[in-house]
PDB file of N, CA, C and O in Angstrom:
ATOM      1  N   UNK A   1     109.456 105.966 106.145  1.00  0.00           N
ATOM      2  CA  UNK A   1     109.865 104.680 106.673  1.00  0.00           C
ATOM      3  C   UNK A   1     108.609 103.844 106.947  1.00  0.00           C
ATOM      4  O   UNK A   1     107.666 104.151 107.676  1.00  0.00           O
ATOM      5  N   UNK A   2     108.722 103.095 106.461  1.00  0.00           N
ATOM      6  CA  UNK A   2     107.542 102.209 106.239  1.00  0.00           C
ATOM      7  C   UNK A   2     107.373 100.461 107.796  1.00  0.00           C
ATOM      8  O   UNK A   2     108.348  99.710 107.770  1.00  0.00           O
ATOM      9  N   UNK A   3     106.573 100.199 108.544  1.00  0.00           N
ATOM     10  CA  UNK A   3     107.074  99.168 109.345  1.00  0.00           C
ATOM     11  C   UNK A   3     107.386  97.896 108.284  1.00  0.00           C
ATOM     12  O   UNK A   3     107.302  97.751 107.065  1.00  0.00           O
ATOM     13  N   UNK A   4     107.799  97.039 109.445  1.00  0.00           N
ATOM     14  CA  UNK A   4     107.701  95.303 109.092  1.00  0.00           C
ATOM     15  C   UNK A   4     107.435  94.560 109.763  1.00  0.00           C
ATOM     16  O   UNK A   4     107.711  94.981 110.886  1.00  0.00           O
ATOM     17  N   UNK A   5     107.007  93.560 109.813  1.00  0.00           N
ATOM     18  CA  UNK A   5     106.665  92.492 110.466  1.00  0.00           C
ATOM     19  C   UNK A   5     107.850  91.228 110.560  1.00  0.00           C
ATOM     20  O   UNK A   5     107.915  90.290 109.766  1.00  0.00           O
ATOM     21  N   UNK A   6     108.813  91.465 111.799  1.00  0.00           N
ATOM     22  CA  UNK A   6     109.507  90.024 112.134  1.00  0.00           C
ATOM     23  C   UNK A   6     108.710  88.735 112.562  1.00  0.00           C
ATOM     24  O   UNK A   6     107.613  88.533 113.083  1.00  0.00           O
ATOM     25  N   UNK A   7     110.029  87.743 111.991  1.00  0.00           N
ATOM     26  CA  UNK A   7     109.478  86.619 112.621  1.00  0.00           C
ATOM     27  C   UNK A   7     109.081  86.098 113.641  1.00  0.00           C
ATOM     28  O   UNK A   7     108.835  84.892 113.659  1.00  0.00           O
ATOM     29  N   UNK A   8     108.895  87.042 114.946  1.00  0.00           N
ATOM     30  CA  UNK A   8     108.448  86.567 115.906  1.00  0.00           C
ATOM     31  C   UNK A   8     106.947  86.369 115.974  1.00  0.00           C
ATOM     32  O   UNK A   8     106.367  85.919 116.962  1.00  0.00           O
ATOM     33  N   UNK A   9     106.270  86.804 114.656  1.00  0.00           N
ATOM     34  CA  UNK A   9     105.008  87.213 114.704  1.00  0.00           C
ATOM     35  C   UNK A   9     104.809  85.752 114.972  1.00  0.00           C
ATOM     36  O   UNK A   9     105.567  84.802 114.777  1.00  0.00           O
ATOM     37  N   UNK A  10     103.393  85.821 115.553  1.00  0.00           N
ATOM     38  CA  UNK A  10     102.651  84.422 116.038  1.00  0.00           C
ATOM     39  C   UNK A  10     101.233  84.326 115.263  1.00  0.00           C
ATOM     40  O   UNK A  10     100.319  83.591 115.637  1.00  0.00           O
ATOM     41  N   UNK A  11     101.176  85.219 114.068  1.00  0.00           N
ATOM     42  CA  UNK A  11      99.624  85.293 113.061  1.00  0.00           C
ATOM     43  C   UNK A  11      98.537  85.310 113.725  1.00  0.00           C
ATOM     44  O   UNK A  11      97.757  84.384 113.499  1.00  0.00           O
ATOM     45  N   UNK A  12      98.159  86.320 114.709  1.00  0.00           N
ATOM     46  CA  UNK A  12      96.977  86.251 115.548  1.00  0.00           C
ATOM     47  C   UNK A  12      96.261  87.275 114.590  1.00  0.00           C
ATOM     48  O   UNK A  12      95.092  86.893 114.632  1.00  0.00           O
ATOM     49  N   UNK A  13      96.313  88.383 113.735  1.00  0.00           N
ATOM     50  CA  UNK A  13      96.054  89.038 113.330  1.00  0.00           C
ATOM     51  C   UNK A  13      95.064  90.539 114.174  1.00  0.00           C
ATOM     52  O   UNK A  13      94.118  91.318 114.053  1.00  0.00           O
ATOM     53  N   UNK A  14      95.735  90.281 114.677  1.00  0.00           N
ATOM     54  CA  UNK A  14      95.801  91.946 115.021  1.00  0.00           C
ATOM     55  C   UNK A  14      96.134  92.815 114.736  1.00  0.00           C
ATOM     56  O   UNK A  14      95.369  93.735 115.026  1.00  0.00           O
ATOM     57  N   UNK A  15      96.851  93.040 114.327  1.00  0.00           N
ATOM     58  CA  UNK A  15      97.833  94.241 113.434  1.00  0.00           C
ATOM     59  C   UNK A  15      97.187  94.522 112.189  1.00  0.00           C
ATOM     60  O   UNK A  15      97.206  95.672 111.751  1.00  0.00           O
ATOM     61  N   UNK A  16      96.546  93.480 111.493  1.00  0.00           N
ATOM     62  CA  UNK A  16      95.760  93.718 110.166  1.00  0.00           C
ATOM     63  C   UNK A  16      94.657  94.227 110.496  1.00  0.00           C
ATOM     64  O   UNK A  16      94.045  94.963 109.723  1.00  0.00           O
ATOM     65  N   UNK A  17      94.173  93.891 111.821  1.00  0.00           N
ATOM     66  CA  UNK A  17      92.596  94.762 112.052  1.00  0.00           C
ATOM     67  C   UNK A  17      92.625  95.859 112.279  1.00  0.00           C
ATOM     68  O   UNK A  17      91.698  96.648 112.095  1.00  0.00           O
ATOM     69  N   UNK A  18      93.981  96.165 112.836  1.00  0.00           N
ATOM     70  CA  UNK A  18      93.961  98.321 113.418  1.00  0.00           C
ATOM     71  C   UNK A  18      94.485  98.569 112.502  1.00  0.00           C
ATOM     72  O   UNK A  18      94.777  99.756 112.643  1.00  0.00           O
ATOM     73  N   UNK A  19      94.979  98.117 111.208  1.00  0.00           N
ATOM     74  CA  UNK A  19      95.880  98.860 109.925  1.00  0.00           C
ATOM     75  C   UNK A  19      94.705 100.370 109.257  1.00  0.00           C
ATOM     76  O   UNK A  19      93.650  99.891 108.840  1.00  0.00           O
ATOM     77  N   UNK A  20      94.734 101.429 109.164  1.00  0.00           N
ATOM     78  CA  UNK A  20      94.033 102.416 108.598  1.00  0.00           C
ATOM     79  C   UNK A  20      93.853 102.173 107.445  1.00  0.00           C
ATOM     80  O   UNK A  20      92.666 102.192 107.119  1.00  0.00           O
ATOM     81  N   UNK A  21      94.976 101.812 106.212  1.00  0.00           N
ATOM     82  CA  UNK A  21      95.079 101.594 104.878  1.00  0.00           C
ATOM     83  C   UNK A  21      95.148 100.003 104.634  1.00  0.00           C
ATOM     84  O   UNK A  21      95.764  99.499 103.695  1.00  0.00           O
ATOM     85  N   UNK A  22      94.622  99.471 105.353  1.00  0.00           N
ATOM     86  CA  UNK A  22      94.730  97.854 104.914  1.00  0.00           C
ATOM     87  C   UNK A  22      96.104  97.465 104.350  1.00  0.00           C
ATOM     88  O   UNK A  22      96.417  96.913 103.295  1.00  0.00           O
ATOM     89  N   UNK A  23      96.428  97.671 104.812  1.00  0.00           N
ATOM     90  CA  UNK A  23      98.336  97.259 104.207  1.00  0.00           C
ATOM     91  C   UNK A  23      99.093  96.155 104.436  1.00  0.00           C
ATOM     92  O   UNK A  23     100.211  95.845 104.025  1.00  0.00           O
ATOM     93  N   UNK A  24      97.927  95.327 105.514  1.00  0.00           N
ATOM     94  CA  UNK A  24      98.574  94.110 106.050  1.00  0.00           C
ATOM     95  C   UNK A  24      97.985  93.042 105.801  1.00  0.00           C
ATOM     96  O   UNK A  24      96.811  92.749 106.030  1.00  0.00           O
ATOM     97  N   UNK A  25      98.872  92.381 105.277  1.00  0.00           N
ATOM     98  CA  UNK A  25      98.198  90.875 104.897  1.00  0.00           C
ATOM     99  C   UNK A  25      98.532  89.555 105.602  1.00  0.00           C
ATOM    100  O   UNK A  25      99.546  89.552 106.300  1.00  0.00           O
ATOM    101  N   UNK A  26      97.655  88.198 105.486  1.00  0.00           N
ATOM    102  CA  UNK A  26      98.338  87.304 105.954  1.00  0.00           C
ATOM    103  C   UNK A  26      99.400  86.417 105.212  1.00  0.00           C
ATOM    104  O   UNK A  26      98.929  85.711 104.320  1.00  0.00           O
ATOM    105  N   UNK A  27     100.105  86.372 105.324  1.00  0.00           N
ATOM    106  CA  UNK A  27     101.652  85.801 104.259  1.00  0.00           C
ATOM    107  C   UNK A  27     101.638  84.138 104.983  1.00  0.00           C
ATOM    108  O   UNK A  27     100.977  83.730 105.938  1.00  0.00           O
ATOM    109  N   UNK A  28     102.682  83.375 104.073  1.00  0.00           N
ATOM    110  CA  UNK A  28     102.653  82.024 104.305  1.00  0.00           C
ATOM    111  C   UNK A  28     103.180  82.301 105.842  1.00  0.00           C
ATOM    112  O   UNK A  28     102.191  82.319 106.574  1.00  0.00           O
ATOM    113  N   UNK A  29     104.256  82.496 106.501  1.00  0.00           N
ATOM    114  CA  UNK A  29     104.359  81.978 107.922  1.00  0.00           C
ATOM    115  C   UNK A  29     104.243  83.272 109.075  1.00  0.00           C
ATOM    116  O   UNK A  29     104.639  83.139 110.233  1.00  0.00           O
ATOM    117  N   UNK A  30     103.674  84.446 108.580  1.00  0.00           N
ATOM    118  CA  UNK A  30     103.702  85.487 109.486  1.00  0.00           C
ATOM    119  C   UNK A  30     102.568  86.534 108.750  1.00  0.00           C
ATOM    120  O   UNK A  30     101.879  86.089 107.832  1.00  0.00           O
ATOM    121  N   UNK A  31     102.432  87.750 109.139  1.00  0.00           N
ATOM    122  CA  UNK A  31     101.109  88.642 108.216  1.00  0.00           C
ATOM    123  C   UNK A  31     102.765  89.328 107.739  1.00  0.00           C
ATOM    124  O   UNK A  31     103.858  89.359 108.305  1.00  0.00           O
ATOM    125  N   UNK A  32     102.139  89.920 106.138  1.00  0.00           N
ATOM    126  CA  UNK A  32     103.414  90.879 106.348  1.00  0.00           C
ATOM    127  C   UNK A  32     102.450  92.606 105.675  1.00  0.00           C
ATOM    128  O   UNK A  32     101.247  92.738 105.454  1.00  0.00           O
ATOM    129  N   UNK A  33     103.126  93.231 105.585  1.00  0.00           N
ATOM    130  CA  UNK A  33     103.033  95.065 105.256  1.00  0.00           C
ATOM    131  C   UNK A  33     103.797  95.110 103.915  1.00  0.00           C
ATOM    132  O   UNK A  33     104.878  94.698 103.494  1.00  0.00           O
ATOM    133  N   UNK A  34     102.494  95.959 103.327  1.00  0.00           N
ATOM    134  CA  UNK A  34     102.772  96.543 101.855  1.00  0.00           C
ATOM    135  C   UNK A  34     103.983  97.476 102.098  1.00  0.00           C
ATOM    136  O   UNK A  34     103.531  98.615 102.217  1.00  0.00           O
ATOM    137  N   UNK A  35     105.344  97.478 102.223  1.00  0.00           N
ATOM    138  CA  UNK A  35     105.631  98.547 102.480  1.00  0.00           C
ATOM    139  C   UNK A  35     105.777 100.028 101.515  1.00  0.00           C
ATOM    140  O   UNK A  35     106.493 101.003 101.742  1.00  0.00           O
ATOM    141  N   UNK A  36     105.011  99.836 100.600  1.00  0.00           N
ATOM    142  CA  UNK A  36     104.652 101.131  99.663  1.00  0.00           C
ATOM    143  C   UNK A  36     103.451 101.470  99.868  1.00  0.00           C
ATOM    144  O   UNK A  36     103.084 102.452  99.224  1.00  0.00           O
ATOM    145  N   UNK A  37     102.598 100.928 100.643  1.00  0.00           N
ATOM    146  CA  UNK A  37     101.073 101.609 101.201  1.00  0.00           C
ATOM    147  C   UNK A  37     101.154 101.712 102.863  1.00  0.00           C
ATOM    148  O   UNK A  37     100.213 102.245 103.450  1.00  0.00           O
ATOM    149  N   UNK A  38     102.250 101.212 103.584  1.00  0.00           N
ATOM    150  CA  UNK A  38     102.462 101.570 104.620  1.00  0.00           C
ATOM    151  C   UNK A  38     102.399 103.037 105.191  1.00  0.00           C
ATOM    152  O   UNK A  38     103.565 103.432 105.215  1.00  0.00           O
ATOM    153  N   UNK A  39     101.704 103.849 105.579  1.00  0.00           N
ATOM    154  CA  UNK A  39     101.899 105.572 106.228  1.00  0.00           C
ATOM    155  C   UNK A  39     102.678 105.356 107.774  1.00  0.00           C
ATOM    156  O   UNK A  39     102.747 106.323 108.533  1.00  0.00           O
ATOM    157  N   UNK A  40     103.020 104.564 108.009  1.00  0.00           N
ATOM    158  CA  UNK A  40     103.876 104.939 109.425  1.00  0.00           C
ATOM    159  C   UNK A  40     103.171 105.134 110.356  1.00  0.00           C
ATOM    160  O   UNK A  40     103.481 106.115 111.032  1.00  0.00           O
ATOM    161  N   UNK A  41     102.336 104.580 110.663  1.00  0.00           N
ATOM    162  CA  UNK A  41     101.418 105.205 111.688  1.00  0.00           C
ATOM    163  C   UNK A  41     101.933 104.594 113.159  1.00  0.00           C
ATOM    164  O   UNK A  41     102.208 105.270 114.150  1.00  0.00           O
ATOM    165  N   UNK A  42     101.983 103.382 113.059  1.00  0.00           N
ATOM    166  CA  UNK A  42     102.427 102.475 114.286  1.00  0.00           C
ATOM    167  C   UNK A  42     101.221 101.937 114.815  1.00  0.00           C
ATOM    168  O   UNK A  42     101.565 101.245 115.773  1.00  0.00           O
ATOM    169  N   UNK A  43     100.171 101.903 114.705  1.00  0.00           N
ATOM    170  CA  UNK A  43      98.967 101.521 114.687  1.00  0.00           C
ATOM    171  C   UNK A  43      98.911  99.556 114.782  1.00  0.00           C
ATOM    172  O   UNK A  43      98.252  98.852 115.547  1.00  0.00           O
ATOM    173  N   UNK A  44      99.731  99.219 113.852  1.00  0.00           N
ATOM    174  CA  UNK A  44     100.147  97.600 114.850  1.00  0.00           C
ATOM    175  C   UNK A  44     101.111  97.322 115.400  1.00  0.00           C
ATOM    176  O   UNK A  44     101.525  96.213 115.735  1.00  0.00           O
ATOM    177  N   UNK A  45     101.446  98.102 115.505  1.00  0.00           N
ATOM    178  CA  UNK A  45     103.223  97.860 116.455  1.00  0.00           C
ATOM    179  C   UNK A  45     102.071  98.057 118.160  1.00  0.00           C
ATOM    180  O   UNK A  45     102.491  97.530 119.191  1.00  0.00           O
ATOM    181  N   UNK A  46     100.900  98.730 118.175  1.00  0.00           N
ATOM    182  CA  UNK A  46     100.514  99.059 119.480  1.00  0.00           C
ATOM    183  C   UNK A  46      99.850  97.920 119.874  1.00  0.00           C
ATOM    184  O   UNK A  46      99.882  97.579 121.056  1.00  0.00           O
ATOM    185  N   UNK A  47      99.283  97.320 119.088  1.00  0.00           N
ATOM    186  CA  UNK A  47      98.225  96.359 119.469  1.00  0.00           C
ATOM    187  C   UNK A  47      98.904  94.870 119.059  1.00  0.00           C
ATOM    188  O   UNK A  47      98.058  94.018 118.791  1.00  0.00           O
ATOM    189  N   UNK A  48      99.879  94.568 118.998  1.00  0.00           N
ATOM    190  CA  UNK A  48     100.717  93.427 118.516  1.00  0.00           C
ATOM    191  C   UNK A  48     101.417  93.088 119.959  1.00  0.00           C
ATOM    192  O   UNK A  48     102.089  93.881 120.619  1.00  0.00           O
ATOM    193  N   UNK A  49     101.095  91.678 120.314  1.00  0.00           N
ATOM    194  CA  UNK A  49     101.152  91.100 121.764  1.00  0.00           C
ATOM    195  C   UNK A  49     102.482  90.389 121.856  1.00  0.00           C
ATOM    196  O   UNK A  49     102.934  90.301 122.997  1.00  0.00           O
ATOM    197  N   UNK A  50     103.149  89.898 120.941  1.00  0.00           N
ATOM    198  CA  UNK A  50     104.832  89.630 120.718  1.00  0.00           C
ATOM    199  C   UNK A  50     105.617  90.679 120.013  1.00  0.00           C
ATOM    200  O   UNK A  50     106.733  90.430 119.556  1.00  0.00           O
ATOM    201  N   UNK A  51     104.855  92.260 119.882  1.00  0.00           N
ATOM    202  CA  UNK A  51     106.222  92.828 119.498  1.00  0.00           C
ATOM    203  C   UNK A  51     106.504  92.743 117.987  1.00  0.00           C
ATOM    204  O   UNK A  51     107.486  93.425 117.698  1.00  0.00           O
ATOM    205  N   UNK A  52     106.066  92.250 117.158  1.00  0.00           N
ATOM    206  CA  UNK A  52     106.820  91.682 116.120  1.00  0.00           C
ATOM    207  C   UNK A  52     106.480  92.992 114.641  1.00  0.00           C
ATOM    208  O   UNK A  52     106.853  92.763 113.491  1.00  0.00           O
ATOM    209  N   UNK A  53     105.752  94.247 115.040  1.00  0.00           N
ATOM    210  CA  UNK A  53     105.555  95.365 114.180  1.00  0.00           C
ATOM    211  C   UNK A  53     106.813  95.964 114.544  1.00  0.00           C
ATOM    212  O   UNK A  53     106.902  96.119 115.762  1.00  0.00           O
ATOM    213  N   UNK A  54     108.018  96.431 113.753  1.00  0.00           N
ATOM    214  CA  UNK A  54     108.505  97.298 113.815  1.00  0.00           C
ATOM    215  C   UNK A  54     108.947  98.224 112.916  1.00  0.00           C
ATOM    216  O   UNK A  54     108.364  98.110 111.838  1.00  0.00           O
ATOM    217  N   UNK A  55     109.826  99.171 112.956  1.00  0.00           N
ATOM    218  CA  UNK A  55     109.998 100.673 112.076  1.00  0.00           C
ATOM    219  C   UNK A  55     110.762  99.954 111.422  1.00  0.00           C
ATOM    220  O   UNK A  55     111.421  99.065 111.961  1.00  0.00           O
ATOM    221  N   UNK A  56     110.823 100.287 109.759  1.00  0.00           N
ATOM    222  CA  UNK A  56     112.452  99.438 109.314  1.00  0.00           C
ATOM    223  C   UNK A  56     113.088 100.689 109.416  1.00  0.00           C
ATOM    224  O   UNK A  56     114.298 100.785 109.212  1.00  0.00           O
TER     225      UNK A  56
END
């Protein structure tokens, strides 16, 4: 199970800086996750200040 990034994201990019496998990018209105290079780690779901990493 790979995360995602909802729209609540606010693009501060945090979540792309603690990613292990670089999997996160910045997308037109939010960052989003490779979810085929995603490992599950939860690694921006921790450091994400609105919440907006979650498990799909």
């Amino acid at each position: 199970m790979a995360y995602k990034i909802e729209d609540t994201c606010i693009s501060c990019g945090a979540c792309a800086g603690e990613c292990p496998v670089g999997c996160i990018s910045d997308g037109d209105s939010k960052y989003d996750i490779d979810a085929n290079s995603c490992i599950d780690c939860g690694a921006c779901a921790s450091v994400c200040p609105v919440d907006a990493a979650k498990p799909e």
